[in-house]
C-alpha positions in Angstrom: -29.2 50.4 -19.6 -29.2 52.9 -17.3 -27.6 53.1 -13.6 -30.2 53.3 -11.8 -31.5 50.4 -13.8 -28.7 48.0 -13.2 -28.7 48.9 -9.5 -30.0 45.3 -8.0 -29.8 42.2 -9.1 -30.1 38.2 -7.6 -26.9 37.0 -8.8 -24.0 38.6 -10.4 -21.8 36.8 -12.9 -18.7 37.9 -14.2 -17.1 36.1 -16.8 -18.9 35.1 -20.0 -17.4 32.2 -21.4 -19.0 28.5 -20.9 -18.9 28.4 -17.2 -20.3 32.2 -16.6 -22.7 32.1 -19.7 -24.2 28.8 -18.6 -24.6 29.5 -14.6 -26.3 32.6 -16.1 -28.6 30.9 -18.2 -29.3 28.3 -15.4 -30.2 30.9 -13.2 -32.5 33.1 -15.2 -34.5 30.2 -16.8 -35.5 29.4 -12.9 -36.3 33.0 -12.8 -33.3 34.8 -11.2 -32.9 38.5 -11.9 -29.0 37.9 -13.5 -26.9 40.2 -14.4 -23.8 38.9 -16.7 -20.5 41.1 -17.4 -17.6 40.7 -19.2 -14.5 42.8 -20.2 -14.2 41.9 -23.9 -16.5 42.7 -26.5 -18.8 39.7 -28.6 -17.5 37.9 -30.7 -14.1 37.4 -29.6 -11.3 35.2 -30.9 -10.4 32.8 -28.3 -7.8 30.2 -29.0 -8.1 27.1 -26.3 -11.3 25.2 -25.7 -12.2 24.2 -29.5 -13.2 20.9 -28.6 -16.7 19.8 -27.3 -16.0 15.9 -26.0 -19.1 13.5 -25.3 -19.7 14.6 -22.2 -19.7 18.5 -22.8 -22.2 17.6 -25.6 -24.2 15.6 -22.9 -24.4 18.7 -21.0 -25.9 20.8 -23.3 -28.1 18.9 -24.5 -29.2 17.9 -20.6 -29.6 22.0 -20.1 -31.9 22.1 -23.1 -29.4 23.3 -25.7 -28.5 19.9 -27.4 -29.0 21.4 -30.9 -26.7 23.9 -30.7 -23.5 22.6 -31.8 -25.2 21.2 -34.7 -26.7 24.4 -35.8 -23.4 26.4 -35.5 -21.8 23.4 -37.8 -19.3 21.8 -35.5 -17.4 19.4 -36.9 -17.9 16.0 -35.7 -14.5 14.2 -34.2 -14.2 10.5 -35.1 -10.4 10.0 -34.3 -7.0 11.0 -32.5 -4.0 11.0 -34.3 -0.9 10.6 -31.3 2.7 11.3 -32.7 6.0 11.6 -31.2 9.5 11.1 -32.3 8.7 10.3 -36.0 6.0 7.3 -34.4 2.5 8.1 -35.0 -0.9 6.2 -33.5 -4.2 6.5 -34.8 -7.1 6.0 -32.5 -10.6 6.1 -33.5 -13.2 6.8 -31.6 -15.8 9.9 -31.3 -14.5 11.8 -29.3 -17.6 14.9 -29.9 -17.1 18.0 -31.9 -14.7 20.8 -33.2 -16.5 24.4 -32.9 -14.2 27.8 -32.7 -14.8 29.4 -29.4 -16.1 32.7 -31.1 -19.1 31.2 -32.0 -19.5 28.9 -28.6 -19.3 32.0 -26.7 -21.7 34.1 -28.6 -24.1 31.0 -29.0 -23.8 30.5 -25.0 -24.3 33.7 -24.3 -27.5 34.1 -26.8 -28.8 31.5 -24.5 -28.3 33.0 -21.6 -30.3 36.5 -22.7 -32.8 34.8 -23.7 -33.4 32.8 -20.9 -33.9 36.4 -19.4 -30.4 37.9 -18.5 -29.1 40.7 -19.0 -25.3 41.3 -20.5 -22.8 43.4 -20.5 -19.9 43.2 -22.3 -17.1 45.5 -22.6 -17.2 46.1 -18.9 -14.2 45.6 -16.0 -15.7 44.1 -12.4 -14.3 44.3 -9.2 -15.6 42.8 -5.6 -16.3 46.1 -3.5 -16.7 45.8 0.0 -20.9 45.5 1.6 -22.9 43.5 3.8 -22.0 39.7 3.7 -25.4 38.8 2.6 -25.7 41.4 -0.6 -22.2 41.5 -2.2 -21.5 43.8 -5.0 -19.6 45.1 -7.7 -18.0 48.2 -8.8 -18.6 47.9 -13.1 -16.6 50.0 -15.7 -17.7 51.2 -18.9 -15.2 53.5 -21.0 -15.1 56.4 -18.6 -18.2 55.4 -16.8 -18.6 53.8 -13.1 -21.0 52.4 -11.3 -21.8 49.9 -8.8 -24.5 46.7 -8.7 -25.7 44.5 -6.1 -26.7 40.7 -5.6 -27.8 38.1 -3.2 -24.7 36.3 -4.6 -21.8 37.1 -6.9 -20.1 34.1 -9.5 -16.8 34.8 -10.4 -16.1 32.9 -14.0 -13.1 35.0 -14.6 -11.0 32.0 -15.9 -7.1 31.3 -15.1 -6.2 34.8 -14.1 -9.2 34.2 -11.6 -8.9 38.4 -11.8 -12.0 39.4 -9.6 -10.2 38.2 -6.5 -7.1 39.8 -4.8 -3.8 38.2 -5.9 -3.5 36.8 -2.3 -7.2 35.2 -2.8 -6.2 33.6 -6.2 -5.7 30.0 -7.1 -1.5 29.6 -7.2 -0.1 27.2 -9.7 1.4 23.9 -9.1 5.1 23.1 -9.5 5.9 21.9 -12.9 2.7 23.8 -14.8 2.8 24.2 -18.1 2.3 27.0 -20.1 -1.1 27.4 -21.9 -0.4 28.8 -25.5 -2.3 29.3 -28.7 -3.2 30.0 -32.3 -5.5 29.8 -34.9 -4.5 29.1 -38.7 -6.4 30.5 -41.5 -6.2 27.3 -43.5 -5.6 23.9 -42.4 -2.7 22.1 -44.6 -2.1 19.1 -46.4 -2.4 16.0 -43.9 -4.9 17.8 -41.9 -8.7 16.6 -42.1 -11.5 17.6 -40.3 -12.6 15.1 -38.1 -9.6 14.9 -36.5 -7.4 15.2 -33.1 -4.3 15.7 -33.9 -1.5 15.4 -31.1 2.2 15.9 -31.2 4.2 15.9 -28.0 7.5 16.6 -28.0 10.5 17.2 -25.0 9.1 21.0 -24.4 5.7 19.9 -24.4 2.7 19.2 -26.4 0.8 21.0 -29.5 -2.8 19.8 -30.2 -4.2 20.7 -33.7 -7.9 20.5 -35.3 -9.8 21.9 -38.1 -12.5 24.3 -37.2 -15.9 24.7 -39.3 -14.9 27.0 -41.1 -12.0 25.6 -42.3 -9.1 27.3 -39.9 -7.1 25.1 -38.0 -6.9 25.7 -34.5 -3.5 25.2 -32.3 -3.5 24.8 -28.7 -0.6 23.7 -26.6 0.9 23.3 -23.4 4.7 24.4 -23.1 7.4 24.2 -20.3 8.3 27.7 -19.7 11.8 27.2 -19.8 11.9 25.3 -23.0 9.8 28.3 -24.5 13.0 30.9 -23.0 15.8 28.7 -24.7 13.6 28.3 -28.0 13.1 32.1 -28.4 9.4 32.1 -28.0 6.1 30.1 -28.1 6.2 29.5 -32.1 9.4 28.4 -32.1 9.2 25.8 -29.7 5.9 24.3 -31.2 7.9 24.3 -34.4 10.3 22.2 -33.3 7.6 20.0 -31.5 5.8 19.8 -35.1 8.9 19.0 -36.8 10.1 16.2 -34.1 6.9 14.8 -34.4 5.4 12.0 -37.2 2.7 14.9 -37.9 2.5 17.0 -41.7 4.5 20.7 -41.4 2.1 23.6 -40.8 4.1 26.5 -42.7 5.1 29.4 -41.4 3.5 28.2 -37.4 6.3 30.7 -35.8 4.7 33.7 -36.9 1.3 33.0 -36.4 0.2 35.5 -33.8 0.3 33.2 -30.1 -1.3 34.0 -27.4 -0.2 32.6 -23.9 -2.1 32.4 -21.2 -0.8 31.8 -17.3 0.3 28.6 -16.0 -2.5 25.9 -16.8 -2.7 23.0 -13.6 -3.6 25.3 -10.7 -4.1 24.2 -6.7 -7.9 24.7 -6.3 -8.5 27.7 -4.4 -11.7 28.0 -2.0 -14.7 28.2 -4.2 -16.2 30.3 -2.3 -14.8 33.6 -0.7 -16.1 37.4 0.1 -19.2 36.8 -1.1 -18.2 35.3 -4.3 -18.3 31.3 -5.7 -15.7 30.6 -8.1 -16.6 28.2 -11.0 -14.8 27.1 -14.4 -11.0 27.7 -14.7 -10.6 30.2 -11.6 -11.9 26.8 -9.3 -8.5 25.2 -10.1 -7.3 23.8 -13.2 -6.0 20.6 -14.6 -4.4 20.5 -18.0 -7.2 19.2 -20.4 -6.6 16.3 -22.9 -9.6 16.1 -25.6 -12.2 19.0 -24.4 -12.3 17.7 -20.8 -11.7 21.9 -19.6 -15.0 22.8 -21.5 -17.0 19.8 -20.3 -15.6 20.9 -16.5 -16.5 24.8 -17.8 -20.3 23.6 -18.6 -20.9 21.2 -16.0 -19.4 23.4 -13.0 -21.6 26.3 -14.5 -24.7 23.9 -14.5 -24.6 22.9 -11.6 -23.9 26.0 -9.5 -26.6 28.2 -11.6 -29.6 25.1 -10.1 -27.6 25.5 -6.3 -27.9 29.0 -6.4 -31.4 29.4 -8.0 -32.5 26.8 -4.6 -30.9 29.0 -2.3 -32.8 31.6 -3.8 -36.0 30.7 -3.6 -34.9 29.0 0.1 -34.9 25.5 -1.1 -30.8 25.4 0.1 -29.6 27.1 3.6 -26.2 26.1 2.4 -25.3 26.6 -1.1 -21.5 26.9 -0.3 -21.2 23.1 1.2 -23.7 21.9 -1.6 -21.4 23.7 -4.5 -18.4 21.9 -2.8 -20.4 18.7 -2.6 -21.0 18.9 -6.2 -17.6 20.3 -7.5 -15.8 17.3 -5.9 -18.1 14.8 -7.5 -18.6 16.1 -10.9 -15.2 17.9 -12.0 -12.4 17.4 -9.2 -12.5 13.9 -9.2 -12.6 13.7 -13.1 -9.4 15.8 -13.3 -7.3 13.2 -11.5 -7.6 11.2 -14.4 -5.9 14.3 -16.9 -4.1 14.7 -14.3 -2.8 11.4 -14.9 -2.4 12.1 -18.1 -0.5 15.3 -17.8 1.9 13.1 -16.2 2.8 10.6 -18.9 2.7 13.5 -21.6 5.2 15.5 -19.6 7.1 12.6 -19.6 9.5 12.0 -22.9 9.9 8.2 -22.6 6.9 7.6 -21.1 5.1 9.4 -24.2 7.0 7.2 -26.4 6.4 4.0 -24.9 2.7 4.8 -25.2 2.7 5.7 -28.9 4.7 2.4 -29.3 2.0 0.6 -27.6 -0.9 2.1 -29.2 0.8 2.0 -32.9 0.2 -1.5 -32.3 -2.8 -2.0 -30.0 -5.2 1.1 -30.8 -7.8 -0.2 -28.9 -6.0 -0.2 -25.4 -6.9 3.9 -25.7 -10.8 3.4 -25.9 -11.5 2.4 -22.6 -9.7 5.3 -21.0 -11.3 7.6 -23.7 -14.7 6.0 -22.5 -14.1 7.2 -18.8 -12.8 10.3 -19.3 -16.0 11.3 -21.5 -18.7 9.4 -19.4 -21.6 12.1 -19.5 -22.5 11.2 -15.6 
């Protein structure tokens, strides 16, 4: 691609995980010029997100790519296993799919070139300043610079919501947790695919699964503190492991963790210098069973078809519909993890539920049911 080739453009999305990637697709299928950039290079290895619950699953397959999980082998989730303190509860339900994230991402983003976008990965983005009604970007490639336009701009830049200005960005909420992760290259005795497994301890909690290829995948949510006085992120979900009723994963200090920032975040505006937010950089709630990638691929749904009507002058006002919609379909679903945040944060609360549900498994299925309702 040349400059003067990726001069103009409809929409702009930076960002290519679920939420970008699926806004993009969205938008070209309805015949947007698009233009999709990200900074890393395809496939990636990304940690968090490994689980694709009913109603992620009902998303796809509502945007036309309901085969897709299947033919990238996900592994289909039929229980959670809750532990804490040496108790353990076994809940079965389906609760949708295990697929690594380096091969939703490059999947997603298939979907979205072939719908008729066009991607760029490797590349940094920052808002530059233009008329309100054509915002633009100033892209960089290795030693290369150049700048696009668009009729709109979709920032899908995730927690570090990095294409706005620090004083622009979504600010976390007192008490957040740190996101952390890591990826296994075997899973260990005790272990199945097929599984949730959750082990919550007094620094937080560590959520295991086996991917399709056999890895197992560790994602956790950590007080900050707790991860200062244990001597870093493996450490503490050690210690979590070993506290819990859950097998020994050998050698989980070293594995190489990646953090992210602080996961529950105060929604910022969603829409701002020219720019809608979508996905994580909207505002964040820590997820429970794949409820951030069903948020991820609804939000990005939804905001590719209110953009592609403003386009074609179907919507005067795609800024109040996009807040319309966002409330509805993601903002009110996050009070219930919310919710749950709460009682896993909480040591005795945690405990009283794993008591409970040792006994009375059922009691989680209802929850479970609205938490992954597809509408």
């Amino acid at each position: 691609m040349t400059e003067g080739e990726a001069g103009s453009y409809d929409v702009l999305v930076v960002g290519a995980g679920p939420a970008g990637s699926m806004s993009a697709r969205e938008l070209a299928r309805r015949g947007a010029r698009v233009l999709l950039v990200d900074r890393a290079e395809f496939p990636r290895p990304k940690v968090c997100g490994c689980c694709l619950n009913p109603r992620a699953l009902a998303t796809l397959d509502r945007a036309g790519l309901g085969r897709l999980a299947t033919r990238l082998g996900a592994v289909e989730l039929t229980a959670m296993e809750l532990a804490t303190e040496g108790r353990r509860a076994s809940i079965a339900r389906p609760l949708g799919v295990a697929l690594s994230r380096d091969a939703l991402d490059s999947a997603l983003i298939d979907a979205a070139r072939e719908a008729g976008a066009e991607f760029l990965p490797g590349t940094t983005a920052a808002l530059r300043e233009g008329p309100p009604d054509r915002p633009g970007l100033r892209l960089q490639r290795g030693d290369r610079a150049w700048d696009v336009s668009g009729r709109f701009v979709v920032s899908a830049t995730g927690l570090s919501d990095g294409l706005f200005p620090v004083a622009d960005r979504a600010t976390p909420a007192p008490g957040a947790k740190l996101g952390a992760g890591a990826i296994a290259a075997f899973a260990p005795a005790g272990y199945e695919p097929g599984r949730i497994f959750m082990a919550c301890g007094e620094g937080g909690y560590v959520g295991l699964v086996v991917l399709e290829d056999g890895r197992l995948d560790l994602a956790a949510a950590l007080d900050p503190e707790a991860v200062r006085q244990a001597g870093g992120i493996g450490r503490l979900a050690r210690s979590i492991l070993e506290a819990s009723a859950l097998p020994a994963v050998h050698g989980v200090e070293a594995l190489p963790w990646k953090g992210t920032p602080l996961l529950t975040r105060r929604p910022a505006r969603l829409d701002g210098r020219g720019a809608f937010r979508v996905g994580d950089s909207a505002g964040y709630v820590e997820p429970f069973t794949g409820e951030g990638m069903a948020w991820a691929l609804a939000g990005g749904e939804a905001l590719g078809a209110i953009l592609a009507d403003a386009l074609a002058g179907a919507e005067p006002r795609p800024e109040r519909r996009w807040a319309l919609a966002y409330r509805s379909r993601i903002a009110r679903r996050q009070l219930t993890c919310r919710a749950v945040a709460k009682v896993l944060r909480t040591p005795w609360m945690t405990r009283s539920l794993v008591r409970v549900l040792e006994v009375r498994p059922s009691l989680a299925r209802p929850f479970l049911a609205i938490m992954h309702k597809a509408t």
